[in-house]
N, C-alpha and C positions, 0 to 999 in steps of 0.2 A: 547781734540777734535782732531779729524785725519782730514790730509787731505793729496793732494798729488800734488807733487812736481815732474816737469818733469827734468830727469835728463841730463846732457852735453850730454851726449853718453851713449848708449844702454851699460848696462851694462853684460859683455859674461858670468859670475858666473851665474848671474840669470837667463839668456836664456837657460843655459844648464841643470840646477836645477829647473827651473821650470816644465819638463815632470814627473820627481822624485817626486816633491812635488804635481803634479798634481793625479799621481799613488794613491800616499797614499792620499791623502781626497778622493778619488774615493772610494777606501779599506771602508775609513770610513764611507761616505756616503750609498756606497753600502751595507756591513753591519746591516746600522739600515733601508734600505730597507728590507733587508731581512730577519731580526727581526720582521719587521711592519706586515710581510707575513706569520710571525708565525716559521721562518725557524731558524736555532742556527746559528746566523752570523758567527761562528768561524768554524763550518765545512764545510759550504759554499764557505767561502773563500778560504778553505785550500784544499778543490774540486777544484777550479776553478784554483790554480795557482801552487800546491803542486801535487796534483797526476796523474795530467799527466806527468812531469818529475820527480817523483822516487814514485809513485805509484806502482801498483802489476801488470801494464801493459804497463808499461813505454816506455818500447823498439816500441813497435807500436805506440803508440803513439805519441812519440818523432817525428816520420816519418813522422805522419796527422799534427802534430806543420808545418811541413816544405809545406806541399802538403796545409794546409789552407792560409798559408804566401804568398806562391808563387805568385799568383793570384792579392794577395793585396800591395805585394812590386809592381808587373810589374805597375798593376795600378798609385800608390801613387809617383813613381818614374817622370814618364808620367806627372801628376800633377802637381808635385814639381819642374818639369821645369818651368810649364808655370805661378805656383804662383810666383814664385821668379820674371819673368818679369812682373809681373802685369795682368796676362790673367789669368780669373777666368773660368776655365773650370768645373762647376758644376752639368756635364751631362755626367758623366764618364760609370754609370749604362745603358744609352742608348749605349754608343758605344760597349759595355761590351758583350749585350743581339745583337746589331745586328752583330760583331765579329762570336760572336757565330754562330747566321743563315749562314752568307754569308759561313761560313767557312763549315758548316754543310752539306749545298745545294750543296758544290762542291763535296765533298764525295759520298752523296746519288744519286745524280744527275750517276756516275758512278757505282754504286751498281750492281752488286757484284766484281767486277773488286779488284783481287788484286795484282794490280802494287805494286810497294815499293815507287813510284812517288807520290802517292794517300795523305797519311798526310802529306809530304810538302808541297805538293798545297795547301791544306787544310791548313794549318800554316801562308800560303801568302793568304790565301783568305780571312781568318778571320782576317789579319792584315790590310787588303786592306779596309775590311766592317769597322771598327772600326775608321779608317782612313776617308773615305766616309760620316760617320756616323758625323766626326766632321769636316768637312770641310763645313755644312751647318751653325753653325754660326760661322766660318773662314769668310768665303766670306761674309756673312751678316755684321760682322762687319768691316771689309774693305771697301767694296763699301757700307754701308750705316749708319754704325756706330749705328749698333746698340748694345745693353746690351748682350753679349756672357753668363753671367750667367744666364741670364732669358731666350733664346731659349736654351741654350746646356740643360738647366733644362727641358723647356716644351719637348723637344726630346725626354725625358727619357721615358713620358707617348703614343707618339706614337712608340717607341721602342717595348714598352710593347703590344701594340695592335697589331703587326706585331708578335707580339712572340706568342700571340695567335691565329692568322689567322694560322701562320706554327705550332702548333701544333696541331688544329684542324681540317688545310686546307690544302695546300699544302704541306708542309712537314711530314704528318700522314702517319704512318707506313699502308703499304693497307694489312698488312696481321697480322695487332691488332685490330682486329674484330669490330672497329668502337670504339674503345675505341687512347682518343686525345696522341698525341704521335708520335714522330718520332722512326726509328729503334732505337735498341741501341746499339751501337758503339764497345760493349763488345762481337758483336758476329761476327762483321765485322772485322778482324784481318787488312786488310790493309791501314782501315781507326783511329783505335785504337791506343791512347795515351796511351805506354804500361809501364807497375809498371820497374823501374830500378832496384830496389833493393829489393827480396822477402820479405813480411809481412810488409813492412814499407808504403806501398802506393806511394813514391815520384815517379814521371815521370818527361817527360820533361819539364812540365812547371817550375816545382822548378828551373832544368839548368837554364833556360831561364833568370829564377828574379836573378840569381845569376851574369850571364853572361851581361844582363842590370845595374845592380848595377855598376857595374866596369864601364861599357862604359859611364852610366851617371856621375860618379866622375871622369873621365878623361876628359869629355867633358866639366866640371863646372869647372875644376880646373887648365887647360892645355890646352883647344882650343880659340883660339878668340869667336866663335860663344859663349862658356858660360862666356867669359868678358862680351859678349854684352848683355846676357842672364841678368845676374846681374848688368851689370849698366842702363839698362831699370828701373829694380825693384826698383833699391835704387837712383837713379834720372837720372827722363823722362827726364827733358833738357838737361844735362848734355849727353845722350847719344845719343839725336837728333844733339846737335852739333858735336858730334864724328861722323857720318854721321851712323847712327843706324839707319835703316831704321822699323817702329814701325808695319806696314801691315808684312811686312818677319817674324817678331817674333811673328804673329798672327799666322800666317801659318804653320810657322814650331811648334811652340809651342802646339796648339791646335791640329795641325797633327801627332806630334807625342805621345802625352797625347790617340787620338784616336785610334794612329795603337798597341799603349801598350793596351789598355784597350782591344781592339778586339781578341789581342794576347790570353789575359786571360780569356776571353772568348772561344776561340779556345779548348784553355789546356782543359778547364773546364768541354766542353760539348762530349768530345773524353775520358772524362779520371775518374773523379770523379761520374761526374752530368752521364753523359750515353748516355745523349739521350737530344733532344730538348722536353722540356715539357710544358706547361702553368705557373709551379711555378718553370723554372729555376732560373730566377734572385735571386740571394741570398742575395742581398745589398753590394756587396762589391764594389761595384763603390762608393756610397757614405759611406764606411767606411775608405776606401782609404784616403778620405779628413783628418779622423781622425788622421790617420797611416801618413798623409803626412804633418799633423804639429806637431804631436807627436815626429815624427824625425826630427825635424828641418829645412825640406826642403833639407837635406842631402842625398844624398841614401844610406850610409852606415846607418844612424840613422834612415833611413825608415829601411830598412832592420831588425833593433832591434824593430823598434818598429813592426812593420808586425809579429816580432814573437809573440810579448807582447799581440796584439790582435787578432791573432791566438789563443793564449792560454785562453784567454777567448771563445774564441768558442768551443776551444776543452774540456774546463775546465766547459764551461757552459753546453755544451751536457751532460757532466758527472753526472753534480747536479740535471740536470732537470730529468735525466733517475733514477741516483741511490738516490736523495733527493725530489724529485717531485717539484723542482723548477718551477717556471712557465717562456716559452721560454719569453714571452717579459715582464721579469725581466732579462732576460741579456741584452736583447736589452737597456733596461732601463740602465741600470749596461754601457755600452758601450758610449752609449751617454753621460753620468755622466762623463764620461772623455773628451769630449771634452770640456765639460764644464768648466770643471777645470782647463782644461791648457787652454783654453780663457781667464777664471778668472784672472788666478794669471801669466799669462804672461804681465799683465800690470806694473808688480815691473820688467821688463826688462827693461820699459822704463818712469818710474817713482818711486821717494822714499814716503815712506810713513811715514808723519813728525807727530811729537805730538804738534800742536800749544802751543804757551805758555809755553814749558819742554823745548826746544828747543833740543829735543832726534828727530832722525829718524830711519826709517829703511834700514842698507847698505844693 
């Protein structure tokens, strides 16, 4: 008979082996999904994680690994602050979607004007909206305490309504024949997030997730503000008596989870996306959550993992184009991972004993 035994102290093998073991039962899981679908799980798989990097198209590809990443490191990074303090920001897709507009609105708003001024603003406006966007359940739970994961959530779906008022309403392009849409960004050069490196698609968002990584592991590992950051997380008393003031790590945390998210937002709608449309949201606010326990709450390990579920998107578009996969069997596929490293992140902090054998599992 199994049962389970909580252990002295979190054990760091398991915590790091568990994203590894969580990959592979996905593989496997995912797999006899895609058997059940009628599909050969072995060339599935080896679409999904194999031919985008050394594939017959690799080189471009490689590029969209980095241009899908981007977007989900900046997010998941943002996140991983404010999980680590105990602030659960589960409304990352809202900040993401209004980033975008605020960021959008300032561009177009000056159409056709091309300063070289025009997507910086643009860069700080969609930082500002994403910011803005999370500072309403900031204050709400400060001054009234209330559940930040249940408003930053319900924001997501008035995000979404806003994103289609501006794509059918005031942000519609007046010269797309009545068809919903904003301009697109690809013909406005001084508003346009532009390719840095021919045929590979990366722009400045990728800099950005790279340039964020760094500043987020200097700040967790080097500044007071992420001692307090994590001894919030890893005990509330303990960090109220260090005089850790718990509102300031709501604000900053939450604040800057929102001005990241808006950021990638910003990139997203200048550079890949085009244009503000009705189905920009892509999910990657809440995939983010995935990417930002999959890495540990690290941002170098966000960073690995942002490629990992990058490569399912890119690997996934592959299968569904060249094996007729169906898209939400990756979504399925995707989710199956957080699954798994929910599952079996619990042997970080428990053994699992054979009652009676007196055997465990280290």
């Amino acid at each position: 008979m199994l049962r389970l035994e909580k252990r002295p102290t979190p054990s760091r093998a398991w915590a790091w082996g568990t994203p590894f073991l969580a990959v592979l039962l996905t593989m496997i899981a995912g797999g006899a999904l895609f058997a059940a679908l009628g599909k050969d799980p072995v060339a599935v798989v080896r679409t999904i994680f194999w031919d985008p990097l050394f594939g017959e198209f690799a080189f471009y590809l490689r590029g969209q690994l980095l241009v899908k990443a981007g977007p989900l490191t900046l997010i998941a990074v943002g996140l991983a602050l404010g999980f680590r303090a105990g602030i659960w920001n589960i409304g990352a897709e809202g900040q993401y979607i209004i980033g975008a507009i605020v960021g959008a609105s300032v561009g177009l708003a000056v159409y056709p004007t091309e300063s070289r001024l025009v997507f910086p603003l643009m860069i700080l406006a969609g930082g500002f909206g994403g910011w803005l966007w999370a500072m309403i359940p900031a204050i709400l739970k400060t001054r009234f305490n209330t559940n930040e994961i249940l408003v930053s959530l319900m924001l997501v779906y008035v995000a979404e309504t806003i994103l289609s008022k501006a794509a059918t309403g005031f942000l519609r392009n007046p010269e797309g024949a009545g068809f919903p849409g904003s301009r697109n960004f690809s013909s406005y050069p001084a508003a346009r997030n532009p390719e840095l490196i021919a045929g590979t698609g990366m722009h400045w968002g990728v800099v950005a997730a790279f340039v964020v990584v760094i500043a987020a592991y200097v700040l967790l590992q080097r500044h007071l503000l992420g001692f307090q950051i994590r001894l919030a997380g890893q005990a509330p008393r303990a960090a109220r008596f260090a005089g850790v003031s718990p509102n300031r790590l709501v604000i900053f945390c939450l604040g800057a989870s929102g001005a990241l998210a808006g950021f990638a937002g910003l990139f997203e709608v200048t550079g890949p996306a085009g244009q503000i449309s009705i189905d920009f949201n892509s999910g990657y606010g809440f995939t983010a959550i995935i990417v930002a326990f999959l890495g540990r709450l690290n941002p170098v390990g966000i960073l690995l993992a942002a490629l990992l579920m990058a490569l399912t998107y890119v690997g996934g578009e592959m299968a569904a184009t060249n094996l007729g996969l169906p898209s939400a069997a990756i979504r399925v596929f995707q989710g199956m991972l957080l699954f798994f490293l929910l599952a079996v992140d619990l042997l970080s902090n428990y053994r699992v004993r054979l009652a009676g054998f007196g055997r465990e599992a280290r």
